[in-house]
Every structure is written in C-alpha cells, then in structure tokens.
N, C-alpha and C positions, 0 to 999 in steps of 0.2 A: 480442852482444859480439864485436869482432871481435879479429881477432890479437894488436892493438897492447895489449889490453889482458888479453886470455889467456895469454897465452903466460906473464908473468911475475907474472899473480896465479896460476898454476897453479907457477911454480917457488916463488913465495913461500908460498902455502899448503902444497908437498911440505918445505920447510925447517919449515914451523910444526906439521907432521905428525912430521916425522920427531924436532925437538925434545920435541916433547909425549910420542912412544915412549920416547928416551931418559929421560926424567924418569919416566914410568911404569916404567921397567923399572928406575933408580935408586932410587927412592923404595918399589917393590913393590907399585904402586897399579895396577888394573885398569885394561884398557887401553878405553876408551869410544867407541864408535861416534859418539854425539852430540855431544862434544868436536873428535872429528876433521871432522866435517862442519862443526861452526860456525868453527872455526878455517877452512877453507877458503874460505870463506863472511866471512870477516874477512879474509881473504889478497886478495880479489878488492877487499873494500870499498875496502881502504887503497890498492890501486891504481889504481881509479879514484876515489877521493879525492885522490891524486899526481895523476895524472891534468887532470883536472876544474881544481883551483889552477893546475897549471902552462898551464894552454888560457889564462886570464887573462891572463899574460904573452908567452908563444909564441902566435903566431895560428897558425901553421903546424900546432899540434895541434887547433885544432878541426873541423878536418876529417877528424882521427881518429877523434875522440870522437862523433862521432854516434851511435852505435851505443847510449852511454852514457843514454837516458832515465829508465831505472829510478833511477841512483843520482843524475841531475840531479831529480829528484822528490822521492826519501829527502832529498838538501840542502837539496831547498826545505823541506819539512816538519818537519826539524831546526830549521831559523831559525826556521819560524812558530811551533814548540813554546816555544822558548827565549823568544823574544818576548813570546808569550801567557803563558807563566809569570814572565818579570822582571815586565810589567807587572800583571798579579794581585796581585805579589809589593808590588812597589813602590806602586803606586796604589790598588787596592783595600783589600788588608790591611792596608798599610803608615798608609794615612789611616782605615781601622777600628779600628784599635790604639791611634790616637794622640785620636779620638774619645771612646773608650768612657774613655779617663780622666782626661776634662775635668769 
C-alpha cells in the first residue's frame, strides 16, 4: 500500500481508535486490543474502498491505486458472494418454495 492510501487510512483508523477510547472510558467498558486492530483494519478498508469508486471516475487515480490488489480481490469477491447468494436466493429457493406447494 502506498502513501496515497496510508497516510489517511492511518489518520482515519487514529480518529476511529481514539473514538472507541473515548467511549470506553465514557461507558466504563474495557478497553480491547481486538477492537482497536479491526477498527484500523476498517479505517484502511473504507479508504481504499474511496479509493478504488473514485479511480472509476478520475483516471488520474488509477495510477495511484496500484498498489491496491488485495482490496481490488476482497471487491471482487464481495460481488461474487452477493451474486451467488441473490441467485440461490431468487432462482433456486425462490422456484423450490413455489414448487413444493403446487
């Protein structure tokens, strides 16, 4: 990952760390290691999810985004999930349901 995409999923995971303290230390809830990492870890996704939309319309960033394969992979897989599950949803079960109470 380079710069263009570090630099401010590292300030937006520090905002989403530091939110999550506050609310630990308002609420008197333990402060959780595994929380702060996935939050970090969601701070990076969402910005190369910004990212990655905006290369669509600006050509000028896809030449930033190279860098990006991992979450160009996760996208893809996203779709094909969603895909393979409306169609299960729709086609398979949807015309097994409508079968069985004929």
């Amino acid at each position: 990952m380079d710069k263009t995409a570090f630099i401010p999923s590292l300030l937006l995971g520090l905002i989403f760390v530091a939110f999550y303290a506050l609310r630990c230390y308002q609420n008197g809830y333990e402060f959780n290691l595994n929380i702060v990492v996935n939050s970090v870890l969601q701070a990076s996704g969402i910005v190369c999810g910004v990212l990655l939309l905006a290369s669509t319309v600006y050509e000028q960033l896809k030449t930033l985004i190279e860098g990006l394969d991992l979450y160009i992979a996760i996208s893809g897989l996203a779709v094909l999930s969603v895909s393979a599950q409306s169609f299960y949803k729709d086609v398979i079960k949807g015309t097994k349901n409508r079968n069985s109470s004929k």
